[in-house]
N, C-alpha and C positions, 0 to 999 in steps of 0.2 A: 504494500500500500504506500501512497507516496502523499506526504502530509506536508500542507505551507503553515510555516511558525513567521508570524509577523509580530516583532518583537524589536523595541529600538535601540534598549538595553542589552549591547552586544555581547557583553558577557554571560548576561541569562543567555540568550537566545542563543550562544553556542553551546553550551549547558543544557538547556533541551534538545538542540539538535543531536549533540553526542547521546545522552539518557536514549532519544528516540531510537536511532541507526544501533544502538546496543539492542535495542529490538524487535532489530528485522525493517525498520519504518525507512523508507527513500522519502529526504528532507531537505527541502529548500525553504531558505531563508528571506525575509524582507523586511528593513529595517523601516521604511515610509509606507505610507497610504502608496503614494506612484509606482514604487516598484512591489507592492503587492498587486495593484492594480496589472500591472506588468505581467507579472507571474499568471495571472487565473487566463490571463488575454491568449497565454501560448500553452497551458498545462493543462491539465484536468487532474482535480484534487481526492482524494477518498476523504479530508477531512482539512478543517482549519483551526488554527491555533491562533487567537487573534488579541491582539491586545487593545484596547480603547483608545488608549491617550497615546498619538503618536503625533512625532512635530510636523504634519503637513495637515491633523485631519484628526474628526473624531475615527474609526477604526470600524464603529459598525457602517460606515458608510461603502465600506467593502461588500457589503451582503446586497445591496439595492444592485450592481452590478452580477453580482452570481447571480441574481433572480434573473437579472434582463439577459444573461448569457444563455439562460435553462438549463442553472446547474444549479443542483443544491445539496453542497458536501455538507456533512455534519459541521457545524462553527462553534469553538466554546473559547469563550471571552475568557482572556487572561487577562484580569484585574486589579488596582490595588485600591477600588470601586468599593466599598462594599455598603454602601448605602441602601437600604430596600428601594427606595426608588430608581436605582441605576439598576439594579437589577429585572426589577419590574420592566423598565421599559427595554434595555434588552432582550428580556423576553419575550416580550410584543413586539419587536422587531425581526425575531427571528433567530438568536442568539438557540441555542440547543442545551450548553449548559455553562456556568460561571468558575473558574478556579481563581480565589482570592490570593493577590501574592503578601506575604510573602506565600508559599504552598511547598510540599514534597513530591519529590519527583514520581514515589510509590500512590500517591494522590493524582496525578497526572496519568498515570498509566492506564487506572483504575477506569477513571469519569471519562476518557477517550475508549475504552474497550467498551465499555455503557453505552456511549454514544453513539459506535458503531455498530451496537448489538440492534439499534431501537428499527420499528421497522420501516425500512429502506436504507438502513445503513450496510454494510457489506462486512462489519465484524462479526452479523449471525449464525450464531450456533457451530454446528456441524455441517460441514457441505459433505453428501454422499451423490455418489459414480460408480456403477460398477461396483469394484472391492474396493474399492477406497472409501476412506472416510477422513476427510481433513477437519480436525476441530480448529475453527478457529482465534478461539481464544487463546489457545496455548504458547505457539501455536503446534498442532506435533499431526500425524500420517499414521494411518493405520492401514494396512492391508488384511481384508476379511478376519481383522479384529486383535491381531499381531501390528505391534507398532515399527514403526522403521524410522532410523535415525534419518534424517536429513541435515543439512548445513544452511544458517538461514535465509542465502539467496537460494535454493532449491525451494525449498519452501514457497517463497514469493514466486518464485516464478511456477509453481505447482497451483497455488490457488488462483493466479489469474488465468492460468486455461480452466480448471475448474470452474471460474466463473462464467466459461465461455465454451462447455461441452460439444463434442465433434465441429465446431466451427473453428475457423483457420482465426491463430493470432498473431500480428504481424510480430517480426523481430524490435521492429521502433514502439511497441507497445511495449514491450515486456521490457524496454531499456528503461523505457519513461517509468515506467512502474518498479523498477529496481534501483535507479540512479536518481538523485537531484541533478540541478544547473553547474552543481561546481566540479561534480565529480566528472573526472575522464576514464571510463574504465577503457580494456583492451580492446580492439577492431573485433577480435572473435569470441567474447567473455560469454554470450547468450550460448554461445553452439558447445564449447564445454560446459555452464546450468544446464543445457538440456542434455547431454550425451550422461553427464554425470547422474542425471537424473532418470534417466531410461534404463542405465545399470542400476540401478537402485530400486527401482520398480520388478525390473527382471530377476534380479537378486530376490525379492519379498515375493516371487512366483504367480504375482501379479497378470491378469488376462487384458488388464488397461496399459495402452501405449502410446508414446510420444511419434506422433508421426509426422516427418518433415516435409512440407509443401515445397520443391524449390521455387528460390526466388519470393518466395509471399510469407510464410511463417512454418507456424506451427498448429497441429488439429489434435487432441488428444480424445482418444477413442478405445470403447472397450471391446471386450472379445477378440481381439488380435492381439497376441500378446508380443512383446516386441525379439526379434530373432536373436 
């Protein structure tokens, strides 16, 4: 899942950013209203991290643009707000849920798994395919009920075909969904996630398989189990 932390206080915000990527999360940073505005204009978010008081702009004024975009990530207002009235109207705005700062990072983890849990968020439950079963709270794989280790970019890149059963998913999706803007991973870093991850499947005796489209993505499909 790939999360925007719009945060001005550079040093928090790299302090979530790092907490988040320790958990699997692909994270990009915005220090202003402008370049968050930026960010939503070229990305697509599974969730926002959003602070109110930022020096170009109140912060929920980011949400009036996801609405106009026809996107609506989960948003929780990172605050040092905590007035019932700031909160109130947050809410009425659209805000999902509030973390007062100072807060704990185990606090943070929590109320964003929440968030994605609620429905239309995309941290729901257990996804089942086949013999799999990805929990995603954990986040951990089970093959017909036997778990299998994974490493956390396998993982991510396990759940976004899962969210995308027998349909092709392009290679520039599954980067956007494993990397932020700052990170450069390698020209070929998707085609070893998935080769690693088709042994891994095939290891756990697995009838679900990664199959490669060339030139367009990836389709993961069961009853073929991979050779």
């Amino acid at each position: 899942m790939r999360i925007l932390v719009v945060e001005d206080e550079r040093d928090l915000a790299e302090m979530i950013k790092a907490s988040l990527e320790r958990a699997g999360y692909a994270v990009d940073l915005a220090h202003t209203l402008a370049d968050a505005a930026a960010s939503v204009r070229v990305a697509t978010y599974d969730a926002v991290l959003l602070d109110r008081q930022l020096p170009d702009g109140e912060g929920l004024t980011l949400l009036k643009l996801l609405r106009e975009r026809g996107e609506a990530p989960p948003v929780m207002a990172i605050t040092a707000r905590d007035a019932l009235a700031d909160r109130v109207q947050g809410l009425d705005r659209g805000v999902d849920d509030y973390l007062i700062k100072p807060f704990a990072f185990e606090e943070m983890h929590a109320r964003l798994r929440a968030v994605l849990r609620r429905p239309g968020g995309l941290g729901r439950g257990v996804i089942e395919y086949g013999d799999l079963a990805f929990d995603t709270t954990a986040p951990q794989l089970a093959v017909e009920g036997q778990p299998v280790m994974l490493s956390r970019r396998e993982l991510s890149v396990l759940e976004v075909l899962l969210r995308a059963p027998e349909r092709v998913v392009t290679r520039e999706r599954l980067l956007e969904a494993l990397y932020g803007f700052d990170s450069e991973p390698d020209s070929n870093v998707i085609e070893v996630h998935v080769s690693r991850l088709r042994r891994r499947l095939r290891e756990a005796g697995s009838a679900t398989n990664i199959r490669v489209v060339r030139g367009v993505g990836y389709l993961l499909r069961t009853g073929e189990p991979a050779p």
